[in-house]
C-alpha positions in Angstrom: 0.0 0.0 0.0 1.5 3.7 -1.0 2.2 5.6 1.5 -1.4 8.3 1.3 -3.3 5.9 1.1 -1.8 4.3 4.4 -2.0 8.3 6.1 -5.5 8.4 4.9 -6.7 4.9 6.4 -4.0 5.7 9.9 -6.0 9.1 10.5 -9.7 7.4 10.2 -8.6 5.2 12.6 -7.0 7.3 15.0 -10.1 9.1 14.9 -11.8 6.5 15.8 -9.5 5.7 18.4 -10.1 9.7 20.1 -13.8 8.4 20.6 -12.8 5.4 22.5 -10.4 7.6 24.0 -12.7 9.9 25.1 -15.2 8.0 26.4 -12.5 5.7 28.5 -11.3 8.9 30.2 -14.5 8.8 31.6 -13.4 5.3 34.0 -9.8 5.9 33.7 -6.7 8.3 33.7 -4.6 9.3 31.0 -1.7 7.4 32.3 -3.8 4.1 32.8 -5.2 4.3 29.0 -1.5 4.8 28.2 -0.5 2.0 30.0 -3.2 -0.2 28.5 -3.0 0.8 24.8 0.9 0.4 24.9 0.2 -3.4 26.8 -1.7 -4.0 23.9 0.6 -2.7 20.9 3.9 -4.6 22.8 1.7 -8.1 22.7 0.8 -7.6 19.1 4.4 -6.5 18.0 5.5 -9.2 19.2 3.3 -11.4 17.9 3.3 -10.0 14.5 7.4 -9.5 14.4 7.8 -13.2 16.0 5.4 -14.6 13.2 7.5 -12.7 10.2 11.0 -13.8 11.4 11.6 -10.4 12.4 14.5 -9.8 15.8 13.4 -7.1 18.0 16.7 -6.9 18.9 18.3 -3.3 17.9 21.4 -2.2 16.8 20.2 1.7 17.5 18.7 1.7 21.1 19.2 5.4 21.8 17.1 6.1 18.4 14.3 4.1 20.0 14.8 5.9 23.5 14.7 9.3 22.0 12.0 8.2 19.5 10.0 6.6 21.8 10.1 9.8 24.6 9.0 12.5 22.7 6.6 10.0 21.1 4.9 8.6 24.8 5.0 12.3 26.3 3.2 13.7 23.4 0.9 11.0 23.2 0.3 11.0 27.2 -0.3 15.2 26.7 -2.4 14.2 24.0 -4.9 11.5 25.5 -5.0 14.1 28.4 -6.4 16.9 26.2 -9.1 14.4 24.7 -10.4 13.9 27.7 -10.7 17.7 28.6 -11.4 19.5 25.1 -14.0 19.0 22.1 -12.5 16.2 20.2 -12.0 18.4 17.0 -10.4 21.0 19.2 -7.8 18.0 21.1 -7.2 16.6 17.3 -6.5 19.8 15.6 -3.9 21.2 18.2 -2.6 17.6 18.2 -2.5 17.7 14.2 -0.1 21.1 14.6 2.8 19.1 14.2 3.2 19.5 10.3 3.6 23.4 11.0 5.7 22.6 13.7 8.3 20.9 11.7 7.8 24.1 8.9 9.1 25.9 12.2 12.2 23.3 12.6 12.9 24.0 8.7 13.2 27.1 9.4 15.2 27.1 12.1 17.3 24.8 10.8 18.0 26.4 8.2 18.9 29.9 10.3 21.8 27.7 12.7 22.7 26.3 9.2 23.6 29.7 7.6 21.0 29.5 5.1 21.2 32.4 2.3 17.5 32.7 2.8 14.6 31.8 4.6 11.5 31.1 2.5 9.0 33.8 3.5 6.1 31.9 2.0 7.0 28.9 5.2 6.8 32.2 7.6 4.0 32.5 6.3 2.7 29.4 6.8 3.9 28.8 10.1 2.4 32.4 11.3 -1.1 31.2 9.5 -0.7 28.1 11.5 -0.6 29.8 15.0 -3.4 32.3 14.1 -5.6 29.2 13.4 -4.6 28.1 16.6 -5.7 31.7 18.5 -9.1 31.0 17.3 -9.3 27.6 18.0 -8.4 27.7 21.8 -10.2 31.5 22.4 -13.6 30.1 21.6 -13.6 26.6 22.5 -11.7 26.5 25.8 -13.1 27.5 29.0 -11.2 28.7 32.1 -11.4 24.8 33.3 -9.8 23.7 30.0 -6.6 26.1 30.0 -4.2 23.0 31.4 -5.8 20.4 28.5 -5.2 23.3 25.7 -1.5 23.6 26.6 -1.5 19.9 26.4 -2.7 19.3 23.3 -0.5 22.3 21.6 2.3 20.9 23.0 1.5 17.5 22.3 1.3 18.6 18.3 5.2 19.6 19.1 6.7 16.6 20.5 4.4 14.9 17.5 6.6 16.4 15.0 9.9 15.5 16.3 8.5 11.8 17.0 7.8 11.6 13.6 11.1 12.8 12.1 12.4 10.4 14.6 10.5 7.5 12.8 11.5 9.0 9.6 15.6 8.5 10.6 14.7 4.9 12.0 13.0 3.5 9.1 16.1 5.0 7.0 18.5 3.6 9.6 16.6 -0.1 8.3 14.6 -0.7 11.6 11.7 -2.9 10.4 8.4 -1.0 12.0 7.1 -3.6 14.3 10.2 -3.3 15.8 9.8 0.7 16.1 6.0 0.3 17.4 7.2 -2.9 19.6 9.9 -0.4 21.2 7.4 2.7 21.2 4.9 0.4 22.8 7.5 -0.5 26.0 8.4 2.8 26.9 4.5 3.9 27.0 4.0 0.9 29.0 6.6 2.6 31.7 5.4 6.2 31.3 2.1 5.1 31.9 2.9 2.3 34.8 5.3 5.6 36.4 1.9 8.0 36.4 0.1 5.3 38.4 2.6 4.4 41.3 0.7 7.2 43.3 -3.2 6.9 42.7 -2.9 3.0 41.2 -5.0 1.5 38.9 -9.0 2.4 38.5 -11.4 -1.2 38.7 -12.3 -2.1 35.4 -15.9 -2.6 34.4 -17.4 -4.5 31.3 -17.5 -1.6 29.2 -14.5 0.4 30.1 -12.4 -3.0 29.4 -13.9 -3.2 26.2 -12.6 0.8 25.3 -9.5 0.3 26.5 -9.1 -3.0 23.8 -10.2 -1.0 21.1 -8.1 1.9 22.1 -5.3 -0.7 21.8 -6.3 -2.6 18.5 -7.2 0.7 16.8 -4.0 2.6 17.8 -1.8 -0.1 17.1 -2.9 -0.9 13.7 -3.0 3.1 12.8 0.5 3.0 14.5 1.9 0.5 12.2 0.3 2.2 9.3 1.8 5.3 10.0 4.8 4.2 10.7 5.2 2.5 7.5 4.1 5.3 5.9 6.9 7.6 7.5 9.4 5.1 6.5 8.8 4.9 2.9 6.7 8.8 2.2 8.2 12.2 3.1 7.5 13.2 6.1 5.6 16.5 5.4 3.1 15.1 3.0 2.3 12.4 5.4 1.9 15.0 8.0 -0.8 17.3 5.5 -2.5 13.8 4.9 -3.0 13.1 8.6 -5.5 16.3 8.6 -8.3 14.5 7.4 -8.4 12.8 10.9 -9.5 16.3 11.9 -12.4 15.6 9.2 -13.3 12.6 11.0 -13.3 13.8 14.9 -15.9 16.6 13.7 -18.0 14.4 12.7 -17.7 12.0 15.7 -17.6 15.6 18.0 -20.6 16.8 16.5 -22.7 13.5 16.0 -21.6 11.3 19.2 -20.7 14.5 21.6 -22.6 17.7 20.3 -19.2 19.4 20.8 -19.7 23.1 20.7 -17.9 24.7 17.5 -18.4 28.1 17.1 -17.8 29.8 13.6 -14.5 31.3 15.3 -13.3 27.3 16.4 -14.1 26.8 12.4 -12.4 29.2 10.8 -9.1 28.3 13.3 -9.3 24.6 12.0 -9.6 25.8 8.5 -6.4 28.1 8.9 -4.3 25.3 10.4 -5.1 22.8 7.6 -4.3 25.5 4.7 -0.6 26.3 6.8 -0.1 22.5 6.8 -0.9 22.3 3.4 1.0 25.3 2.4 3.9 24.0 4.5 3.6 20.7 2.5 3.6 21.9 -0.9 6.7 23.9 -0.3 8.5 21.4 1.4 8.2 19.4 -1.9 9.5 21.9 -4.1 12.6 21.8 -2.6 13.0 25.2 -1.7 17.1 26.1 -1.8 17.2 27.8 1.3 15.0 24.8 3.0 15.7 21.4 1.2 14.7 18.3 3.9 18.1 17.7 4.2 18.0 20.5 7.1 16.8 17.7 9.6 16.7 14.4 7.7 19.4 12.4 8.0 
């Protein structure tokens, strides 16, 4: 499968996954529905990499410790501001990473010595960030401040996860061995947040989320991580935007999320920056070629 059509089928299902999410947060933590989903993708990494021959020993474990930090905390910020925000609202500042790695580009590029920075990425970037003033002015309440910072920075630590899968699956690491490693250190991160509260009682129906949190992030996981290791990273990123598509219609239909024409317009802004950030980044602008961060 070519690498869109892999983004496109990854961000249905991690949409579907911020519903389950959503609605576990309800019997459980974000640090417990960490835990679980990363229980879950560990067992079926190594399932699947044990039926296709593959080792999960590494040759590069500090690429997985680095990859697999910024990819747990922004996930951990990220189930966290589910839980507190509309789910278009949590998935849009979540789905800030593409501009966020325009932002890298260009500062990249600056501690390079670039002759130039490409205005038309300032742009972008700036677009971006005014999208996201009227995202979080309508949408989040005084109560919500804490899960709005969350899921902005969550979108940040995204990016730099996924130019750290981008370097692994150059560096030959097969990707159940990146989402079997990925998996391990959310199990810790998420067994760490418990040590003080411990572990919620399960019931029937908040057992069954947190399996389908597992299954469906897992599978998306794997998708996009194959996607990451064979596309570029910043059309993948512009792809995964249509997972925004997806949580309004689960926000509005499942939730009757509140979003105001304001909250609209914001989401509108940050897809065009991504997009804009996207097309430029394949033209191979001079002053910004991918070779600024890629290895």
């Amino acid at each position: 499968m070519s690498a869109p059509l892999l983004m496109l089928a990854a961000s249905f299902l991690f949409a579907t996954m911020g519903v389950c999410v959503k609605l576990a947060s309800a019997y459980y933590a974000a640090g417990e529905i960490v835990f679980y989903r990363a229980l879950m993708g560990a067992l079926m990494m190594g399932f699947l990499a044990r039926s296709r021959g593959i080792s999960l020993r590494t040759s590069v474990p500090g690429m997985h410790f680095w990859r697999s930090l910024s990819g747990v905390t922004a996930l951990s910020l990220w189930f966290y501001s589910i839980g507190g925000l509309p789910l278009p609202t949590a998935m849009t500042l979540n789905y800030m990473s593409s501009v966020w790695m325009a932002l890298f580009l260009i500062g990249g590029a600056v501690l390079l010595g670039a002759a130039r920075v490409d205005a038309r990425l300032v742009a972008a970037v700036l677009l971006g960030f005014a999208g996201v003033a009227l995202v979080l002015r309508p949408t989040i309440a005084q109560n919500q401040t804490w899960a709005g910072l969350a899921g902005l920075l969550s979108g940040l630590l995204s990016a730099l996860a996924y130019l750290q899968i981008t370097a692994l699956g150059r560096a030959g690491e097969p990707e159940p061995r990146i989402v079997f490693y990925f998996s391990c250190g959310g199990m810790v991160a998420g067994a760490l947040t418990t040590l003080g509260t411990g572990m919620h009682a399960h019931t029937l129906h908040g057992l069954a989320l947190l399996v389908a949190v597992g299954v469906l992030a897992t599978v998306a996981q794997l998708m996009m991580t194959r996607a990451y290791g064979i596309g570029r990273p910043l059309v993948n990123a512009s792809l995964q935007y249509l997972g925004i598509a997806f949580s309004f219609g689960y926000g509005v239909l499942l939730f009757d999320d509140p979003l105001p024409w304001m909250a609209v317009g914001g989401i509108v802004l940050i897809v065009t920056a991504g997009l804009m950030a996207t097309r430029l980044s394949a033209e191979k602008a001079p002053a910004l070629s991918h070779s600024t961060l890629e290895p």
